[in-house]
N, C-alpha and C positions, 0 to 999 in steps of 0.2 A: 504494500500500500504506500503510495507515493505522499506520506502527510504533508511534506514541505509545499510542495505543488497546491494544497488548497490557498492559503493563503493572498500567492501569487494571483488564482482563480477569483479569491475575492477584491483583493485591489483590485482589477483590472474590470471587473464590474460594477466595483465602487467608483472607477476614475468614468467608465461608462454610462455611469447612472448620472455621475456630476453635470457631465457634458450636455445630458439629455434635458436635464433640468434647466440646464445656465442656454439654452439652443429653446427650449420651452418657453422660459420666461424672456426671452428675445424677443419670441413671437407675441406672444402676449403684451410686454409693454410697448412697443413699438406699434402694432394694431388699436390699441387703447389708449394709447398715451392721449395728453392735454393737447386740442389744438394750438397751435401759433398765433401768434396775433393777428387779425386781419381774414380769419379763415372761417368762414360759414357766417356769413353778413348776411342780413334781413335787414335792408332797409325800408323807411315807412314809404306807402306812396304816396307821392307829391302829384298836386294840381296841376297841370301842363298844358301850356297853351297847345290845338291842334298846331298851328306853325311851328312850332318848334321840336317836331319829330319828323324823321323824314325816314321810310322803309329806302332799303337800298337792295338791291339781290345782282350778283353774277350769274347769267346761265351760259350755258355752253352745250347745244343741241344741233339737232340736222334738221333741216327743212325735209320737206317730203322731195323734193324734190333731188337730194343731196350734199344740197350746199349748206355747207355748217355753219351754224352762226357762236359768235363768241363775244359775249358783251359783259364787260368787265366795270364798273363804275364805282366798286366799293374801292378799291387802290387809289382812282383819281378822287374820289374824296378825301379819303386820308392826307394824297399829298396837300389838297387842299387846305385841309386843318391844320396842317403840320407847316404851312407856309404864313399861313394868318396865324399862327400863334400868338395869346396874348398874355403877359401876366409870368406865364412857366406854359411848360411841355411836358406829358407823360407820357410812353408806350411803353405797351408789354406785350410780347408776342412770343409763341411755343414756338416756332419757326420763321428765322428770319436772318436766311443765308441764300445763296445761289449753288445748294449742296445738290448733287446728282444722281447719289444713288450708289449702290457698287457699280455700275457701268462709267460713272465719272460722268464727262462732259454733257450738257444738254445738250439737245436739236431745237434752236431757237427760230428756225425755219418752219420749225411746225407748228408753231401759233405759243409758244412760252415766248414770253416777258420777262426781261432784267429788272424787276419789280422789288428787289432788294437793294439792288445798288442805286436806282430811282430812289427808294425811302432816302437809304443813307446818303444820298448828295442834297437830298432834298433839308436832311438834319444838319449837314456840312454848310449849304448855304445861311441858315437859320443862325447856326451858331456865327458864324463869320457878318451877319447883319444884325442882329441880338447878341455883341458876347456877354449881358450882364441876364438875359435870360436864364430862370432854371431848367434844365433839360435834364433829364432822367429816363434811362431805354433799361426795361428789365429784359432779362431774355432767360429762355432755360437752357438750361450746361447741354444739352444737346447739340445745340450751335456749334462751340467747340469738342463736342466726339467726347464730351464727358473730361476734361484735362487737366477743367477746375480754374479756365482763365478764361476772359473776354475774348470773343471770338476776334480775330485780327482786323476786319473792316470794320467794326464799332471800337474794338480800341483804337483806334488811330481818331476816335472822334472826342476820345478822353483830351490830345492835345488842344482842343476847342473850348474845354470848358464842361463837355457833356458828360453826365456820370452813368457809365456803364453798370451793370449788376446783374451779376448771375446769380440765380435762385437755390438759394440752400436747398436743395431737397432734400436733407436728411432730417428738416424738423416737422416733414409731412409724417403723415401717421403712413405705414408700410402697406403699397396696394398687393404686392407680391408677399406677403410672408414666410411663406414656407423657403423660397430661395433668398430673400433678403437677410434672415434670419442667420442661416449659413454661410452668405457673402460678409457677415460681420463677424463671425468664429475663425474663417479660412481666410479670407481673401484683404480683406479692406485693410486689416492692421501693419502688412506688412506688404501687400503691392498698391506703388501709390497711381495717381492716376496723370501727374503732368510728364511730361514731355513726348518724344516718340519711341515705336518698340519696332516689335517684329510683324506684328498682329494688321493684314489688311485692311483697309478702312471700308465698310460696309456701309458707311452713312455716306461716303462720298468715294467714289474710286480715282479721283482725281487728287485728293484729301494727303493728308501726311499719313504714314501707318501709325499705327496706334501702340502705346504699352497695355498690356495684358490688363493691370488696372483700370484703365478705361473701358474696354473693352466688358468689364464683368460687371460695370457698373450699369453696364443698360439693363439687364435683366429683372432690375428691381422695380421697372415699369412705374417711376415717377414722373411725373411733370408739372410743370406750369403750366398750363394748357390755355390761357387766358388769352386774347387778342383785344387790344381797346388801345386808344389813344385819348387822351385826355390835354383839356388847355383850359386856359381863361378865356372870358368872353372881354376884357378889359373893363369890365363894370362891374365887378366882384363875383359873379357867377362863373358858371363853367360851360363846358361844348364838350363834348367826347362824339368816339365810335366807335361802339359794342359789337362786335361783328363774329362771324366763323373762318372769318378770311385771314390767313399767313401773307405776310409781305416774304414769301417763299419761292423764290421762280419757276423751281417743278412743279408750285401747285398753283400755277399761275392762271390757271382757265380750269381751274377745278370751278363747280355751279357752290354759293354760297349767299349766305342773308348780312347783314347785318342794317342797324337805327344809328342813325345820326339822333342826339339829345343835345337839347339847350334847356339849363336847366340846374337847379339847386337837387333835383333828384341823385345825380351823381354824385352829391357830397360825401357818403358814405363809400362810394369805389375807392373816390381820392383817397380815405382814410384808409382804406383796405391795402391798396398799392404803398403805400408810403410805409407802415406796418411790414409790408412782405418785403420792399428793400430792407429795411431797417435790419428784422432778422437774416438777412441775407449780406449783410458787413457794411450797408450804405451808413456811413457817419451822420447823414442829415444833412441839410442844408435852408438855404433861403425857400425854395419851394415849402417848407415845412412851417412859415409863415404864411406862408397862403392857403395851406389845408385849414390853418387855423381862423382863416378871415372871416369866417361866416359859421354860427352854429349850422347843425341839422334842423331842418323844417321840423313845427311838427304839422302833422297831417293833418288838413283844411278840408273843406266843402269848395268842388270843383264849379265852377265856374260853364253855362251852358257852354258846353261842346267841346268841356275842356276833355283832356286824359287825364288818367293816372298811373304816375309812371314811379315804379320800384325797382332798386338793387335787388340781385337775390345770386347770391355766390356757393359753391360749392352744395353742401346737403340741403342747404339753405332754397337751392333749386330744386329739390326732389321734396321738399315738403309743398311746396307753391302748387305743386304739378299734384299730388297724388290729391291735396284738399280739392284741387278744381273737378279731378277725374272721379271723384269721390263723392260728389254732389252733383253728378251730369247724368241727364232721365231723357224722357221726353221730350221732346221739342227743343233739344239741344243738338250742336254739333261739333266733332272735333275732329279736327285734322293737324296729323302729323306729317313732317318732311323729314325725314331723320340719314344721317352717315352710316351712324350705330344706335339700334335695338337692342336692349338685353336686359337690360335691369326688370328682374324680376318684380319688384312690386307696384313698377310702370305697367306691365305687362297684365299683372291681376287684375290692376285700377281698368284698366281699355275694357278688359272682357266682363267687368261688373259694368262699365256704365252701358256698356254694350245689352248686354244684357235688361237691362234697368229700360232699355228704347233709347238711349242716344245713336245719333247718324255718327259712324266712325270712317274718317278715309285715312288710309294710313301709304303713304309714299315712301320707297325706300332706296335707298344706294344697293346694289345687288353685289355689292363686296368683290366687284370682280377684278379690278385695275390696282394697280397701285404702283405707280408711277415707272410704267412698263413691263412690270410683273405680274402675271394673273394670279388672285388671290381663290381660297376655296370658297367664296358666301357665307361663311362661317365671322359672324353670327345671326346676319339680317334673315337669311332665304328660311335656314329652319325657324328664326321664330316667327317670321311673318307668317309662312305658312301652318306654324301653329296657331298662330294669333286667329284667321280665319275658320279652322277644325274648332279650336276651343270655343269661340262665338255664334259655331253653330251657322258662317257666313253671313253673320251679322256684321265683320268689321268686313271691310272693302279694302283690298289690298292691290297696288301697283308697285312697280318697279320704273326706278328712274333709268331712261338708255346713254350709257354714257358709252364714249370713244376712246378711252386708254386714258381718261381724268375720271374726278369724282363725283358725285352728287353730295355736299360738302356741309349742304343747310342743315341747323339746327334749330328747327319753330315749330312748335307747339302752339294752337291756335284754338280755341273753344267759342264757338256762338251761341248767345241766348238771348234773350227779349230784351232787343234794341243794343245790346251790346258786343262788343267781341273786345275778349280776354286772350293775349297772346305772349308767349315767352322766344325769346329769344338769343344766341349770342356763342359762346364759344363751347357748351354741354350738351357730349352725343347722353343719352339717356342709358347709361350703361353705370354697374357698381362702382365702376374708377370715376367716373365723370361727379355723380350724386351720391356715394359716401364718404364725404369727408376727404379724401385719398388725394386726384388729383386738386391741383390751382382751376378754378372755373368762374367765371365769369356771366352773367346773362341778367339782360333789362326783360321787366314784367310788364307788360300794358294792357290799360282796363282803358276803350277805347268807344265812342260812342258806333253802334253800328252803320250811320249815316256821313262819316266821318270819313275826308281823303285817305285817313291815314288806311281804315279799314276797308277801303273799297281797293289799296294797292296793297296790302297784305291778302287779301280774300282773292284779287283779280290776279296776282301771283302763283297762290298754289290753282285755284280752278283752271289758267292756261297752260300749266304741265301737267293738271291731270287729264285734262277734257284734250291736248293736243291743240290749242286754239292755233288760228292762224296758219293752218297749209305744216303747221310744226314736227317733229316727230317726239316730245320729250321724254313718253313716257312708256309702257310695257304692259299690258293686261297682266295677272300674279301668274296662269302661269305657261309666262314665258320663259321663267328657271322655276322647274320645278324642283320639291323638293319634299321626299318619303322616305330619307335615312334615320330611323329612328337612332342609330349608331350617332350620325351628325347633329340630331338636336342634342342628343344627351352631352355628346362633346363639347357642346357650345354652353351645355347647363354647367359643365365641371370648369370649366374654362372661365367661364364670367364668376361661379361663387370662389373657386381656389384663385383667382389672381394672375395666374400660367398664360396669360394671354398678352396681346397688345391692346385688345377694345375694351 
């Protein structure tokens, strides 16, 4: 009998049990932890003149007859904002580079726009005619391939005056836990993430190659995911644009929404963005006088014909959404344009009001492109076409027809007696988007239904879903079908464990 040998047996399951514990409680506090400052905003709605919103959408379709049409006006609005700047300047954008992909170079021949290096000469002239302006560009470590430094075309706008900031993600709560968890036992402490390695560059194959810590850092499926621009109006208020649209040249005719706001409604974004620099190493500055210039509204009686218009950030957007979907019956309607589908308790909400007699049309991105990659549909196709087995073909289901881009909008739109409630902005409706996980962003609007604003939100989605116009935008559901009960289930394990990219 080998007595010495037990011992050894028990250390080594002692040091095993340790591991499994101190690997447990990773998962756990990092999933639960406190959020950050600035993260899951509910702001009040504020009274809003109708003039002072303005829908804006990029599509990118075929005529019936072939010829593609491509109209892009959220980008030239921005630059627009971004030139009138009054007061200070804020953007924050998930992507905002001229990255390619592993294949490297684009084909700018084929309808992509330099719609990056346009922002930044556009922020370069701003600063060179404003240099006592504050200017602030958050961006997420994605830009730079994860390396933990400002990407090289916005630092070079540091020597202007403009304050660069890459986004901490490590004080987001963990949307990946089970591999994040492990990436801070193995990896994180001893491989770091700046300079370059061995390791391909998969985010850009034109890109520098990467160190292995960069590289292991994408897995943990963080972001700032946010897109908005923010300024003063020179009279003490503010202008912004809440959008779905990347100043990203690949996703440069991808189809997208976003609201132009004028308006003390944004007051609480500013505080949110200012907050997520701050945790993110931003020292502060004069701009942080000016968040300070004007309390928060509080919420008034609107004015005939006004709107009202709310923040609504992170989880903050998934409670907005299920209360609406939650109290929708009869003689309501809702329609969604969505990227990504999945978030399970969106999903219950549709098929209860569905149920209840609300009209549901649901529009989808059919997950098939991705920036000259075909993707599997995974996770729109199986749940769309759960979406209509569960409701019994109550909910109405299309697919949007895209060309090697995306169907990129995120609006959620609900009608009821004389009014239309619609959300918008940079949250696909998926667990990473509306748990707390990723950066998100998106304006709420309670809109008169006789109102410009609602007759070009409403005349938006009905003409890619009806085809108006000689158009081709849209797909009857099923033109991708989809019976893998193998692939809905994939896409259920995938959205609750975190393994995914949606």
């Amino acid at each position: 009998m080998n007595v010495s040998g037990r011992p050894r047996r028990r250390w080594r399951r002692g040091v095993l049990a340790g591991l499994a514990a101190i690997w447990l409680g990773l998962v756990l506090w990092h999933t639960h932890k406190p959020l950050p400052p600035g993260v899951h905003v509910a702001g009040a709605a504020v009274a809003t003149p109708a003039s002072a919103l303005s829908f804006i959408a990029d599509v990118t379709a075929m005529h019936a007859d072939g010829r593609m049409l491509r109209n892009q006006p959220i980008h030239a609005a921005t630059l627009e904002l971004v030139r009138d700047a009054r007061d200070f300047l804020l953007l924050d954008y998930f992507l905002f580079n001229h990255q390619g992909g592993p294949r490297g170079s684009l084909d700018y021949s084929a309808g992509l726009s330099p719609i990056s290096r346009e922002l930044t000469d556009a922020l370069r002239q701003l600063a060179r005619a404003q240099p006592q302006l504050p200017i602030l560009v958050l961006v997420d470590p994605i830009n730079d391939y994860y390396r933990g430094t400002a990407p090289s075309a916005l630092a070079a706008l540091r020597e202007l005056g403009v304050d660069v900031v890459v986004t901490q993600l490590d004080r987001l709560r963990d949307s990946n836990p089970v591999y994040s968890a492990s990436w801070r036992m193995l990896f994180r402490w001893w491989l770091p993430a700046g300079g370059e390695g061995p390791v391909p560059n998969m985010l850009d194959g034109d890109g520098p190659k990467l160190a292995l810590g960069a590289l292991l850092r994408l897995p943990n499926f963080k972001a700032n995911h946010r897109k908005l621009a923010l300024t003063g109006d020179g009279n003490g208020s503010l202008v912004g644009i809440i959008a779905s649209a990347n100043p990203h040249d690949a996703s440069s005719v991808h189809s997208n929404v976003a609201l132009r706001i004028e308006g003390e409604a944004l007051r609480p974004l500013l505080a949110s963005e200012l907050a997520i620099a701050r945790f993110s190493g931003w020292p502060g500055g004069a701009l942080e006088s000016v968040a300070a210039g004007a309390a928060a509204p509080a919420p008034g009686a609107a004015a005939a014909g006004d709107a009202r218009v709310a923040i609504a950030t992170e989880g903050a957007i998934r409670a907005v959404l299920l209360e609406r979907f939650d109290a929708a019956g009869p003689g309501e309607a809702i329609d969604l344009a969505q990227f990504y589908l999945a978030d399970r308790a969106v999903i219950k909400a549709l098929v209860g009001a569905a149920r209840r007699g609300a009209t549901i049309r649901v529009l989808l991105d059919p997950n098939r492109d991705a920036f000259g990659f075909e993707k599997s549909g995974i996770p729109n196709r199986p749940v769309g076409h759960a979406l209509v087995r569960d409701s019994d073909g109550a909910i109405a289901l299309r697919w949007y027809r895209t060309h090697g881009e995306q169907f990129h909008a995120k609006l959620v739109a609900v009608h009821s007696a004389g009014t239309l409630w619609f959300t918008l902005g940079s949250a696909n409706l998926t667990r990473r988007n509306l748990g707390d996980l990723n950066l998100e962003a998106n304006a709420v609007v309670a809109t008169p239904a006789s109102s410009v604003l609602a007759a070009e939100v409403t005349g938006w989605f009905d003409a890619l879903w009806s085809n108006a116009g000689g158009m081709d935008y849209s797909a009857e559901a099923g033109t991708w079908p989809e019976d893998s009960l193998w692939r809905y289930w994939k896409s259920r394990f995938m959205e609750a464990s975190g393994m995914s990219t949606f």
